[in-house]
C-alpha positions in Angstrom: 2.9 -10.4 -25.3 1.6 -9.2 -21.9 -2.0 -9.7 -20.8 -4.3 -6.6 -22.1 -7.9 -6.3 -22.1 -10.0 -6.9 -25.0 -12.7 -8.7 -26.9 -13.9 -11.2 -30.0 -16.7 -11.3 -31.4 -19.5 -14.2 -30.7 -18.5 -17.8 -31.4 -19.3 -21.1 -30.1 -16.7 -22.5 -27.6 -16.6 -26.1 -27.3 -15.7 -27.8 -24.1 -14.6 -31.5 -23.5 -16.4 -33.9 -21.8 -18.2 -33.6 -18.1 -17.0 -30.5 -15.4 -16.3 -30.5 -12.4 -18.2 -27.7 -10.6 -15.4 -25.3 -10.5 -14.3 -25.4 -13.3 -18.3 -25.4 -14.7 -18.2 -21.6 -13.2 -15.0 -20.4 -14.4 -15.9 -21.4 -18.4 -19.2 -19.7 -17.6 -17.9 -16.4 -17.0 -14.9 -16.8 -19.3 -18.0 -17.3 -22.0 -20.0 -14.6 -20.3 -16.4 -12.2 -21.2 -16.4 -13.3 -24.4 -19.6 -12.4 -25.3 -19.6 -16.3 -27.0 -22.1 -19.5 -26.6 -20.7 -22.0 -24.8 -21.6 -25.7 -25.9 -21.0 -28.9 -24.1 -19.9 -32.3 -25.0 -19.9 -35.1 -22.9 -17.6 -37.9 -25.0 -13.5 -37.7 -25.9 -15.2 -39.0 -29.3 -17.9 -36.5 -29.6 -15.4 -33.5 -29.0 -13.0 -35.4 -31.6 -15.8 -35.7 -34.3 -17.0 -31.9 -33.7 -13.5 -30.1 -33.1 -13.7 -28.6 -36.4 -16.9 -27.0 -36.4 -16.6 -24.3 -34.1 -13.5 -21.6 -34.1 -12.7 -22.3 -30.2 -12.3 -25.5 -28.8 -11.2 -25.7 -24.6 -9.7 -28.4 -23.1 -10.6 -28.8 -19.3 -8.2 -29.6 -16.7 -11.0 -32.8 -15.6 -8.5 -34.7 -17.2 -5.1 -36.2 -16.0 -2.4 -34.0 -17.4 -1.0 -36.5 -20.1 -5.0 -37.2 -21.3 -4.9 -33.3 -21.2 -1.6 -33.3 -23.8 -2.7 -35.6 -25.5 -5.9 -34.1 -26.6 -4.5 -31.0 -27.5 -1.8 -32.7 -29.6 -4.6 -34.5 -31.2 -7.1 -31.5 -32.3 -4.0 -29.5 -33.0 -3.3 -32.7 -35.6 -7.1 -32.2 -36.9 -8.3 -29.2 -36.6 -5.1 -26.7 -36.7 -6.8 -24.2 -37.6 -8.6 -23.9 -34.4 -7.6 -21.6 -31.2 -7.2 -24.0 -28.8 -7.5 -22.6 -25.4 -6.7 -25.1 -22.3 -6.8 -24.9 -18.5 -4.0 -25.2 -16.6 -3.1 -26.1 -13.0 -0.2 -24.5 -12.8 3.3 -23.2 -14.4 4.4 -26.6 -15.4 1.3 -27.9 -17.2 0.6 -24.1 -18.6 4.0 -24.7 -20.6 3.4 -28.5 -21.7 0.0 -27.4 -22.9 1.9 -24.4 -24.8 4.1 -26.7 -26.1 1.6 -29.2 -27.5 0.0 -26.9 -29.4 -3.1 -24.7 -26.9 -2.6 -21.4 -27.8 -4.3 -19.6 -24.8 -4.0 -21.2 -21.6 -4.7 -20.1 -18.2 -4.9 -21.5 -14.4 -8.3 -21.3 -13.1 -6.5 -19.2 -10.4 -6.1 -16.1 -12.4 -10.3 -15.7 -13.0 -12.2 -15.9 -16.3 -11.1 -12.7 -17.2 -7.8 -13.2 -18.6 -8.3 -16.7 -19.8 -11.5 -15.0 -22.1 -8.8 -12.0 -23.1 -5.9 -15.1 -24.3 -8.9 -16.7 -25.8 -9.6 -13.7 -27.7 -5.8 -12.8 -28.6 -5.2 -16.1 -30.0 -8.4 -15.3 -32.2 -6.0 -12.8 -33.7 -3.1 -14.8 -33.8 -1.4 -13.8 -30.5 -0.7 -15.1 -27.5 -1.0 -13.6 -24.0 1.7 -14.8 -21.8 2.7 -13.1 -17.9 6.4 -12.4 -17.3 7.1 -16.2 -15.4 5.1 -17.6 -18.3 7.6 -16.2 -21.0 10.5 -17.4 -18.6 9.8 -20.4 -18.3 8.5 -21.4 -22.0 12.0 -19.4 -23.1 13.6 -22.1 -20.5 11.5 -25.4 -22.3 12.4 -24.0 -25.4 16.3 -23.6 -24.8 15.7 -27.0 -23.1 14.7 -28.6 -26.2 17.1 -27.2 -28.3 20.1 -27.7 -26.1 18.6 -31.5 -26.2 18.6 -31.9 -29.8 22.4 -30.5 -30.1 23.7 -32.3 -27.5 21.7 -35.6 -26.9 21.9 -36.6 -30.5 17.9 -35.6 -31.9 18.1 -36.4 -35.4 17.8 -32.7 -36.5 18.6 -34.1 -39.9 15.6 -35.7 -40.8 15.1 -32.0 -42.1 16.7 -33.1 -45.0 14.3 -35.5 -46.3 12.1 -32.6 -47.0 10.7 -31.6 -50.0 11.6 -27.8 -50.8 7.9 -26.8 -50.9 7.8 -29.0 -46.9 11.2 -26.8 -46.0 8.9 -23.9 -46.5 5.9 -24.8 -44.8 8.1 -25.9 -42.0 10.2 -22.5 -41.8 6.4 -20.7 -41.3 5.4 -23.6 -38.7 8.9 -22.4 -36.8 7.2 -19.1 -37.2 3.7 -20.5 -35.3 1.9 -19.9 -38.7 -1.4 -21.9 -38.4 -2.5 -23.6 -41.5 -4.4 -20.0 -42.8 -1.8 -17.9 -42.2 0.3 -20.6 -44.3 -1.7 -20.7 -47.1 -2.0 -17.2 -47.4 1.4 -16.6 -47.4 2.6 -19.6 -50.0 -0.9 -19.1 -51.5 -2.1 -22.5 -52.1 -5.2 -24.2 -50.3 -5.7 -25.0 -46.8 -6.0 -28.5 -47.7 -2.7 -28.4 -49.5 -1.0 -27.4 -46.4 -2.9 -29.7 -44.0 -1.4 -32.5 -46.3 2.4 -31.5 -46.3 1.7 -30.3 -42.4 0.9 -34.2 -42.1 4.0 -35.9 -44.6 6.2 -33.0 -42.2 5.4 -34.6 -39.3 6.0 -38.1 -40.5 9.4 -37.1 -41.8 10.4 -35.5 -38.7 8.9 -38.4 -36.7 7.2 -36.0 -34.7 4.0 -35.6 -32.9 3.4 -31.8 -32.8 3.9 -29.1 -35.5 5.9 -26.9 -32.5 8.4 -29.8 -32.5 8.9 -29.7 -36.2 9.4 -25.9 -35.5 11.9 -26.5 -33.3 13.6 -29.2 -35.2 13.8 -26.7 -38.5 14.9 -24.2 -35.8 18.0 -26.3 -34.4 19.0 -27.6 -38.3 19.0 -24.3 -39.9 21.2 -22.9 -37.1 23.5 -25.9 -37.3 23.8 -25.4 -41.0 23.7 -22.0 -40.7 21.0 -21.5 -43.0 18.6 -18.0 -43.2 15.1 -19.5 -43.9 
């Protein structure tokens, strides 16, 4: 979907440990756009212990990039029902970070301004993308599933789960967060943070938009309609 304007309501936006100055500025009047109250933490643990208590959580690009992956693979893991909005440094990190889970990401370089109007997409379950944005996360994607046909992923493993898992794992192929799953199946967000969790140990995966993938790849091979 291409960048548009538009607002969320006030939240709290919580920001991982110390900033660097620009990067201070630009998460000030991303905030300021938003209309939200910006809260700091200083700690990988403190921001691990609080992820789940504010709707927003933003990952800086401080970091290296693979701490940067990481720590959005990790809140995605425990707290998926987050928006979790990362800075990039460019096209290449703006796609890993899509790919580990960040749903609104954005290079310092294109202003506060559209990083606060991803921010507030993802809020409502979309995500903003530009034209080379879509290209190349199209391109990872068709990566990835070239690499599980051809370099022998174990696609499989899909198998090995349970036909209530099969489901939940269709809607994670679907970028369903865990709300939107439990609505539609209609059990508790709890429920579906446990079989999210056996899913990914299954699969032997890390993130749920791998086991998307994976579910993606099998039910094409088998030619399935799920």
């Amino acid at each position: 979907m291409a960048d548009h304007p538009g607002k969320e309501g006030t939240s709290e936006i919580r920001i991982l440990s110390l900033l660097e100055p620009r990067e201070d500025e630009f998460l000030t009047a991303t905030v300021r756009e938003l209309g939200a109250h910006m809260v700091i933490v200083r700690t990988r643990e403190e921001f691990d212990r609080q992820a789940e208590d504010h709707p927003v959580v933003v990952v800086g690009d401080h970091q290296s990039p693979n701490d940067r992956i990481s720590t959005v693979r990790r809140t995605r893991r425990r707290a998926a029902s987050r928006v979790i909005a990362a800075i990039s440094d460019g096209l290449p990190m703006t796609v890993d970070l899509l790919e580990a889970g960040a749903q609104a990401v954005c290079p310092i370089a294109h202003g506060p301004e559209r990083f606060a109007r991803r921010i507030a997409a993802a809020r409502s379950g979309k995500v903003l993308l530009s034209p080379v944005e879509v290209a190349a996360l199209v391109g990872r994607l068709q990566h990835l599933s070239q690499l599980c046909v051809d370099e022998g992923v174990d696609v499989s493993r899909c198998e090995r789960l349970t036909a209530r898992e099969a489901e939940i794992t269709a809607l994670l192929a679907r970028r369903f967060d865990n709300a939107a799953i439990a609505r539609e199946l209609g059990i508790a967000i709890g429920t579906v943070k446990t079989h999210v969790h056996k899913i990914l140990e299954k699969l032997d995966v890390e993130t749920r938009g791998l086991a998307g993938t994976y579910w993606r790849v099998y039910t094409e091979k088998k030619g399935l309609r799920r």
